[in-house]
C-alpha positions, 0 to 999 in steps of 0.5 A: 563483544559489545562493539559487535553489538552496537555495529549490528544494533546500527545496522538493525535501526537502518533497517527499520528506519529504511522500511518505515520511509518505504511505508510512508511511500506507500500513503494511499493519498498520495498525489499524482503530478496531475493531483489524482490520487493514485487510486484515481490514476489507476481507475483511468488506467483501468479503463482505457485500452492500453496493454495491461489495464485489464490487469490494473482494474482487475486488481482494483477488484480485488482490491475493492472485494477485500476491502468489502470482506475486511469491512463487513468482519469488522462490522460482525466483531463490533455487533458482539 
């Protein structure tokens, strides 16, 4: 029975350790090739006229509103 657990526990830490280093992919500084952010890199994205960079500023919109929404909570709960 132990033996069973420790398979699973193994199986369990490769896991989390595969999900921390998709997180540790997913830094909002990392670099392009060019040495943009990839913030950067999608801004130019967003603005030329190839298919989809609509749907690229679009979500930098998006993102940029929900940021703004989770900005100004933090500012109403640190002003109690």
């Amino acid at each position: 029975m132990k033996a069973g657990r420790r398979g699973r526990g193994a199986a369990g830490q490769r896991v989390v350790v595969a999900v921390l280093m998709l997180l540790a992919g997913c830094s909002a500084d990392h670099k392009t090739s060019t040495g943009r952010t990839e913030r950067e890199a999608d801004s130019v994205i967003g603005q030329s006229s190839i298919p989809g960079a609509g749907g690229v500023k679009k979500a930098m919109d998006s993102q940029d509103s929900a940021r703004a929404r989770a900005a100004a909570i933090d500012t109403v709960g640190a002003a109690e």
